[in-house]
Z-matrix of the N, CA and C atoms (Angstrom, degrees):
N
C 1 1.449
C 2 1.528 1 108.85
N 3 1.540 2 114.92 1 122.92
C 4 1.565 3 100.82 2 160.27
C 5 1.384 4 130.57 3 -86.15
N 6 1.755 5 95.41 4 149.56
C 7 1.719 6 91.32 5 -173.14
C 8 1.911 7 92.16 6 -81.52
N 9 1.332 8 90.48 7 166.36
C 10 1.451 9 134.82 8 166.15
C 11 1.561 10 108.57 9 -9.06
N 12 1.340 11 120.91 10 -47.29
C 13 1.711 12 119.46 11 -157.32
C 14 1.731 13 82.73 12 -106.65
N 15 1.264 14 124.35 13 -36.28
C 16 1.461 15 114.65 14 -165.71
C 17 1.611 16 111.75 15 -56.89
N 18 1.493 17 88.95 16 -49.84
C 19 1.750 18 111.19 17 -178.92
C 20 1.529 19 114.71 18 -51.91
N 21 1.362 20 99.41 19 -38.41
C 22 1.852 21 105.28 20 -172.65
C 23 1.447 22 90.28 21 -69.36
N 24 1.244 23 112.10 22 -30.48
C 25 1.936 24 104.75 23 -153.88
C 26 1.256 25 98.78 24 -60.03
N 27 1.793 26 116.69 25 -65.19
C 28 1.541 27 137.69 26 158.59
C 29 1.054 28 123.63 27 -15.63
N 30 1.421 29 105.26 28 -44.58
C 31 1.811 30 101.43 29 -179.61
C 32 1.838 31 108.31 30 -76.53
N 33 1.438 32 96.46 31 -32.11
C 34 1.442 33 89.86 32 178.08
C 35 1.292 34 120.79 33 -76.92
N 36 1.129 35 114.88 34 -19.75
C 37 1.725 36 124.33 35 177.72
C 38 1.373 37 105.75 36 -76.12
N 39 1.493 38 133.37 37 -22.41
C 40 0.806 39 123.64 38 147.46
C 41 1.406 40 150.29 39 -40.22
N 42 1.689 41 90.20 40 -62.47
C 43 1.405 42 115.97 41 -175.68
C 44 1.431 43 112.02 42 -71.31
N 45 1.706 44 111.25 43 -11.48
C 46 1.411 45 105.70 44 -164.34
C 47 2.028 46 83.91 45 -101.54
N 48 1.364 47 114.59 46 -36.53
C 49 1.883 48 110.54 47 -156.34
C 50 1.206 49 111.08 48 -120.92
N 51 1.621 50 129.65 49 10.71
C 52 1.605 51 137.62 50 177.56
C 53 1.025 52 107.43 51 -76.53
N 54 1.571 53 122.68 52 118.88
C 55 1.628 54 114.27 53 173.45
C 56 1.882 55 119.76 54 -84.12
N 57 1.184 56 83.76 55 1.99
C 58 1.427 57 102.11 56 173.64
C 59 1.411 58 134.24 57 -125.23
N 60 1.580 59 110.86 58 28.37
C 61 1.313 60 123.46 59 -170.83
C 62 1.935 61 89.81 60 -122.59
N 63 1.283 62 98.09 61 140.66
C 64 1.690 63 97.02 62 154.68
C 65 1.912 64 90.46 63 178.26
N 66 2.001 65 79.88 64 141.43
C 67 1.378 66 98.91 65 178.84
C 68 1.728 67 111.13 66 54.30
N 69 1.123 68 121.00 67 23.92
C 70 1.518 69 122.69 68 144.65
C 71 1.783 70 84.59 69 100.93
N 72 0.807 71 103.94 70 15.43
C 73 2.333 72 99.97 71 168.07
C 74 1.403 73 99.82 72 -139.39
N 75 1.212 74 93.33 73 161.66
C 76 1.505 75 135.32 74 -154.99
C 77 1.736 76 91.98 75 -111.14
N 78 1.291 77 99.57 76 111.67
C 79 1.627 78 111.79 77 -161.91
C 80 1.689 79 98.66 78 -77.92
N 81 1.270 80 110.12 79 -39.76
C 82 1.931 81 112.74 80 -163.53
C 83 2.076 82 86.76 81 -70.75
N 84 1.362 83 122.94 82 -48.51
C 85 1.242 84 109.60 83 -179.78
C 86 1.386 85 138.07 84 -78.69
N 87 1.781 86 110.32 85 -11.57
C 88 1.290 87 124.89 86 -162.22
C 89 1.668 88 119.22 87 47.91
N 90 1.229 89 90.53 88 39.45
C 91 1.630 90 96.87 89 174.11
C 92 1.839 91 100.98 90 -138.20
N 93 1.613 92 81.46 91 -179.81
C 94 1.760 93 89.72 92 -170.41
C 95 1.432 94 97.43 93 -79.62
N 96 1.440 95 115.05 94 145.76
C 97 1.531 96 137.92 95 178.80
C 98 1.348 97 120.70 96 -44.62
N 99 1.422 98 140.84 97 79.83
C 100 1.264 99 135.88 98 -160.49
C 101 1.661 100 109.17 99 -33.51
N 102 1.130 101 110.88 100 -54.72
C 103 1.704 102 112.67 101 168.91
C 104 1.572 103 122.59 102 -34.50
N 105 1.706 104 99.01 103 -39.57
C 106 1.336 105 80.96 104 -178.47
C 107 1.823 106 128.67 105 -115.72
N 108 1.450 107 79.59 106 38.06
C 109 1.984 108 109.98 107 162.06
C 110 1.223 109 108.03 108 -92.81
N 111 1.584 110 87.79 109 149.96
C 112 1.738 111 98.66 110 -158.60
C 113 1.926 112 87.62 111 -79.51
N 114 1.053 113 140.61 112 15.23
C 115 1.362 114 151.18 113 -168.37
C 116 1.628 115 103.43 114 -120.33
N 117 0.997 116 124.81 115 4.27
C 118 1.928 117 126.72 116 177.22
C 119 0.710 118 116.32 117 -105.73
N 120 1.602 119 112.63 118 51.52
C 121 1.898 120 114.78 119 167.01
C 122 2.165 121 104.63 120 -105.53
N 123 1.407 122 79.55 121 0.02
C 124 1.919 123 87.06 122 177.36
C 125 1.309 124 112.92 123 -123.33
N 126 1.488 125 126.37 124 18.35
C 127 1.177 126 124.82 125 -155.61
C 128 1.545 127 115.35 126 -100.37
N 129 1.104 128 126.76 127 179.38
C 130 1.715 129 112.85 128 171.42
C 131 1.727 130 90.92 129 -160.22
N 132 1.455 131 115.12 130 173.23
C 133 1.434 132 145.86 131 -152.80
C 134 1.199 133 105.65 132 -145.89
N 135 1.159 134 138.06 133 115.11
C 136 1.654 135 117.64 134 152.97
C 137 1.410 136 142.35 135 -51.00
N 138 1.905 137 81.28 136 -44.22
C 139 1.922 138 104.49 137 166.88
C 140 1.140 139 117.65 138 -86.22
N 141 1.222 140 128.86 139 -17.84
C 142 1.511 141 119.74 140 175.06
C 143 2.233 142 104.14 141 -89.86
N 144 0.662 143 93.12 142 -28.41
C 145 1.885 144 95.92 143 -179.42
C 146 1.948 145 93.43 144 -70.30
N 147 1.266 146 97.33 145 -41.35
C 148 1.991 147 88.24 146 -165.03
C 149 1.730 148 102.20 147 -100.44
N 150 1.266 149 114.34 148 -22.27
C 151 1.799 150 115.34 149 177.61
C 152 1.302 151 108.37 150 -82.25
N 153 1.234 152 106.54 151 -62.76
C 154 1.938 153 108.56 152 -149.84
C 155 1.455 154 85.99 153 -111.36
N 156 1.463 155 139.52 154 -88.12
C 157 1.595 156 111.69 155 -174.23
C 158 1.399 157 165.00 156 26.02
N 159 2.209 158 92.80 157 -60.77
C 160 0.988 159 93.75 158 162.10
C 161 1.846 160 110.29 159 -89.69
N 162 0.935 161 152.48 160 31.62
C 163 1.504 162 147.90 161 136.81
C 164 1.240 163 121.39 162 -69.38
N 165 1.409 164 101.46 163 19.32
C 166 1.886 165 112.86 164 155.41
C 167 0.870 166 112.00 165 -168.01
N 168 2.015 167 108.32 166 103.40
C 169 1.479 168 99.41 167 -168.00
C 170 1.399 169 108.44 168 -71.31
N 171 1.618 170 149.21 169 -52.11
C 172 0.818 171 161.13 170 131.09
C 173 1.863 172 115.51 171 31.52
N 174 1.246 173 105.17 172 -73.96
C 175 1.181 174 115.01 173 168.63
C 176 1.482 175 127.94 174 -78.15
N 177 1.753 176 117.31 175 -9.55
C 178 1.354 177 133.04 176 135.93
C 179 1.110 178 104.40 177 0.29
N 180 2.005 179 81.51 178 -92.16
C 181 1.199 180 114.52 179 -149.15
C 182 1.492 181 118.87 180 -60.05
N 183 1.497 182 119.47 181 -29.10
C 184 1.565 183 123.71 182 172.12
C 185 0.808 184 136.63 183 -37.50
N 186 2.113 185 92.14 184 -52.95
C 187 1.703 186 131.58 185 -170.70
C 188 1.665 187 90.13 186 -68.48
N 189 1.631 188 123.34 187 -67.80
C 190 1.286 189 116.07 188 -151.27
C 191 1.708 190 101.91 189 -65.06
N 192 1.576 191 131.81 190 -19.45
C 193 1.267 192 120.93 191 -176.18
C 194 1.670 193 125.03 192 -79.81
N 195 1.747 194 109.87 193 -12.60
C 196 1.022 195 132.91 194 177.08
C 197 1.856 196 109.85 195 -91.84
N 198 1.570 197 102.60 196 -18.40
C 199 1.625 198 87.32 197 178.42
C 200 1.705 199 105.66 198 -113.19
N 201 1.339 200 95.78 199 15.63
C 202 1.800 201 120.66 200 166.13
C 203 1.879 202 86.34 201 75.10
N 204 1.256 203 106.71 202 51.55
C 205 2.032 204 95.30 203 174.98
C 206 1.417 205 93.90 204 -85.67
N 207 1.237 206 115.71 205 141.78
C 208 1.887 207 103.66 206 165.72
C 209 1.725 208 97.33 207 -137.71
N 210 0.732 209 132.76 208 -3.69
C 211 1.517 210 142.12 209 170.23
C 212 1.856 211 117.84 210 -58.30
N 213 1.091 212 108.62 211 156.51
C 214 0.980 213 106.61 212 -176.13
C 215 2.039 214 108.00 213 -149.60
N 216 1.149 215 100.22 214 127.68
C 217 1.491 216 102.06 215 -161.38
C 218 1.918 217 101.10 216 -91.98
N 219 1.298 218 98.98 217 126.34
C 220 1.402 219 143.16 218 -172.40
C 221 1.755 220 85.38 219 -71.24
N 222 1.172 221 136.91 220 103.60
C 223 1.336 222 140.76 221 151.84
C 224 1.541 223 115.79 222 -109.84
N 225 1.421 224 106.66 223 110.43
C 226 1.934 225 103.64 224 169.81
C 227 1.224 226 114.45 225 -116.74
């Protein structure tokens, strides 16, 4: 679960680097942006964890320790 400041960060990293966020929905689902339910402190993305995410490693690292990620992806 993220606490309180992580979540705000997320939502803004969103709102500022999601190519699929506008006006508070989630364009690939036509629904509202899980992030920005008052219920998205447990939530996860596929495209936002592997697209926009890493453009803060920092807050990565918060997000992936709060949704217990400990892995690390092997790219050659």
């Amino acid at each position: 679960m993220l606490d309180r400041t992580t979540h705000a960060n997320v939502k803004r990293l969103v709102k500022r680097s999601c190519a699929n966020y506008s006006n508070v929905r989630c364009l690939i689902y036509d629904t509202q942006c899980d992030y920005e339910s008052r219920y998205g402190h447990a939530i996860s993305c596929d495209y936002f964890e592997k697209s926009v995410l890493p453009n803060d490693e920092v807050l990565e690292a918060r997000y992936k320790k709060a949704h217990g990620i400990n892995y690390q992806d092997n790219l050659e």
